[in-house]
C-alpha positions as CSV (number, residue, x, y, z in Angstrom):
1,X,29.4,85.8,82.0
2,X,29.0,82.6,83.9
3,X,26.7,82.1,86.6
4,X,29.0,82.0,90.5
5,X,28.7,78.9,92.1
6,X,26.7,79.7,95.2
7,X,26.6,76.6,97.0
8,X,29.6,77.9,98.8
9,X,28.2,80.7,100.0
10,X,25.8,79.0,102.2
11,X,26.6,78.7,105.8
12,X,25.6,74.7,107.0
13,X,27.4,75.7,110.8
14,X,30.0,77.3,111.9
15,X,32.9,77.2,114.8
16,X,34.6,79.1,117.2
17,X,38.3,78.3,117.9
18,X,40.2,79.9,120.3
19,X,43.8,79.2,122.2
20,X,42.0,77.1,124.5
21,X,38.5,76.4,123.3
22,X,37.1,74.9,120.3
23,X,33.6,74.3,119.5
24,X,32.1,73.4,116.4
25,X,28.5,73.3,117.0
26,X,27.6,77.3,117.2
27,X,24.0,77.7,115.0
28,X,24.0,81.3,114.6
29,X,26.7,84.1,114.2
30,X,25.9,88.0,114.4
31,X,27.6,91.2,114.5
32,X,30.7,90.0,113.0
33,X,31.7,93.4,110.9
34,X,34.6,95.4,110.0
35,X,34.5,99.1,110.6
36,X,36.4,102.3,110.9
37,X,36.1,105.7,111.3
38,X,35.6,108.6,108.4
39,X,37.3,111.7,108.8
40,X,36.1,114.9,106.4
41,X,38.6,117.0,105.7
42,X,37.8,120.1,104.4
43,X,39.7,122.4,101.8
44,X,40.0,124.3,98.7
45,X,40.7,122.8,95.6
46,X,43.0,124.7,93.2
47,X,40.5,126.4,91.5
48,X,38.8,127.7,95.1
49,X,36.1,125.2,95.3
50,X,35.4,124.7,99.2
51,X,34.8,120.9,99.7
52,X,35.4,117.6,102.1
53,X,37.3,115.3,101.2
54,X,36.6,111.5,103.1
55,X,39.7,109.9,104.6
56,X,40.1,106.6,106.6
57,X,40.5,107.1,110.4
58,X,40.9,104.6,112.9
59,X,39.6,101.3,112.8
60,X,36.7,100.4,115.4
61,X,36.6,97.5,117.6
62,X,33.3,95.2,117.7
63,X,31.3,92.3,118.9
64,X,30.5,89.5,117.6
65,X,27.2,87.6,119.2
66,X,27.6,83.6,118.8
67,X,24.5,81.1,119.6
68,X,24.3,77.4,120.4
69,X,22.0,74.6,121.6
70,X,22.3,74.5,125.0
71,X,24.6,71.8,126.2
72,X,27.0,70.0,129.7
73,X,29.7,72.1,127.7
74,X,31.1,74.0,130.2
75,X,33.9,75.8,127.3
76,X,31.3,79.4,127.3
77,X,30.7,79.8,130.8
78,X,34.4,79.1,131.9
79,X,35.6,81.5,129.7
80,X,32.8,84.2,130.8
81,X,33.5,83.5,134.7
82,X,37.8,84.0,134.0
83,X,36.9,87.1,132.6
84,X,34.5,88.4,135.4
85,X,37.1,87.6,137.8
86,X,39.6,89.7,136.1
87,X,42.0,86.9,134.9
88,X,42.6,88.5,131.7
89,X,46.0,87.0,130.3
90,X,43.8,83.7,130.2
91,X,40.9,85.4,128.7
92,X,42.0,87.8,126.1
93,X,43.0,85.7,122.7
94,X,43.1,85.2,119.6
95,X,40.8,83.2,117.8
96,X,38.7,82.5,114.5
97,X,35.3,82.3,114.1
98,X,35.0,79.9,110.9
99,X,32.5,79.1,108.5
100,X,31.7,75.6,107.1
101,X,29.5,73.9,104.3
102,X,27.3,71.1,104.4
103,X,30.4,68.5,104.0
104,X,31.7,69.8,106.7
105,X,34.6,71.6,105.3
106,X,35.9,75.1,106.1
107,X,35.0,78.2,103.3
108,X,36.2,80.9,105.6
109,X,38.0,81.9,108.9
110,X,37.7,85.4,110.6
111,X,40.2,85.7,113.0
112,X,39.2,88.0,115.8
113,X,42.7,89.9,117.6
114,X,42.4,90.6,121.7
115,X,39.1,89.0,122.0
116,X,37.5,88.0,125.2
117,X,33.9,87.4,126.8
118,X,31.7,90.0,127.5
119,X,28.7,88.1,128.4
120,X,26.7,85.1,128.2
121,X,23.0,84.9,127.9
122,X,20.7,81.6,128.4
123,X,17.8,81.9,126.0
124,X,14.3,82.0,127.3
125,X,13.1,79.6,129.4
126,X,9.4,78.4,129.1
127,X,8.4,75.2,131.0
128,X,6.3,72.6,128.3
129,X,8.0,75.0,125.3
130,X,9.6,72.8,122.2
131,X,12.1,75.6,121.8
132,X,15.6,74.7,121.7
133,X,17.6,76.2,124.8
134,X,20.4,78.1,123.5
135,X,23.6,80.1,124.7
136,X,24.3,83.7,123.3
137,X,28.2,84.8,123.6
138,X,29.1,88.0,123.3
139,X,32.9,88.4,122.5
140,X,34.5,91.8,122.0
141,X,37.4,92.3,119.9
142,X,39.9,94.4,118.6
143,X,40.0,94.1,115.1
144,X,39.4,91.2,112.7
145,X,42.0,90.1,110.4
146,X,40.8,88.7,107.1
147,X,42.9,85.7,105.6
């Protein structure tokens, strides 16, 4: 059996593109998860065995958390601010988030259906700290759709 090239399955950045905002330089992606319901359904078999039987149910909507270095980018907190103010036909997209390698090539795209901003978080703040100041989205979703 031969060995799986697994230089491909390491994550060098990734990106976010939306309708109207692309960013490439996002450093951390979490949460990003497809999920549905179970429903047990219980019967008899046709011998008279009483058991469940596992069935799909409805799939569940999620979040997706997405950090980068703090920048003048104003692409997160624009879309944040439409959202607060109710403006949700420019909000709520469809985008991808994407995944590339060290060349700078796409592996994979997970494209996120009715997505918009929940909230946006500013990293911690410590005067004389030589931690990088970073921006956490939070973007809800629908569902994902795989390619």
């Amino acid at each position: 059996m031969p060995i799986p090239d697994l230089d491909s399955a390491v994550g060098h950045s990734f990106g976010l593109e939306f309708d109207h905002i692309t960013i490439k330089s996002i450093t951390e992606v979490s949460g990003l998860k497809i999920e549905q319901d179970v429903i047990d359904h219980p019967h008899n078999t046709a011998d008279g065995k009483f058991l469940f039987k596992r069935l799909p149910g409805r799939p569940k909507a999620g979040e997706v958390k997405l950090t980068r270095g703090l920048t003048d980018d104003k692409n997160f907190s624009d879309w944040v601010k439409d959202s607060q103010f109710g403006k949700m036909s420019n909000v709520r997209s469809g985008g991808s988030v994407i995944i590339y390698d060290f060349e700078g090539k796409e592996i994979k795209r997970y494209h996120l259906v009715n997505a918009w901003p929940k909230s946006l978080e500013i990293g911690s703040l410590k005067a004389g700290g030589t931690a990088l100041l970073t921006e956490i989205l939070t973007v809800t979703y629908e569902r994902i759709e795989l390619p």
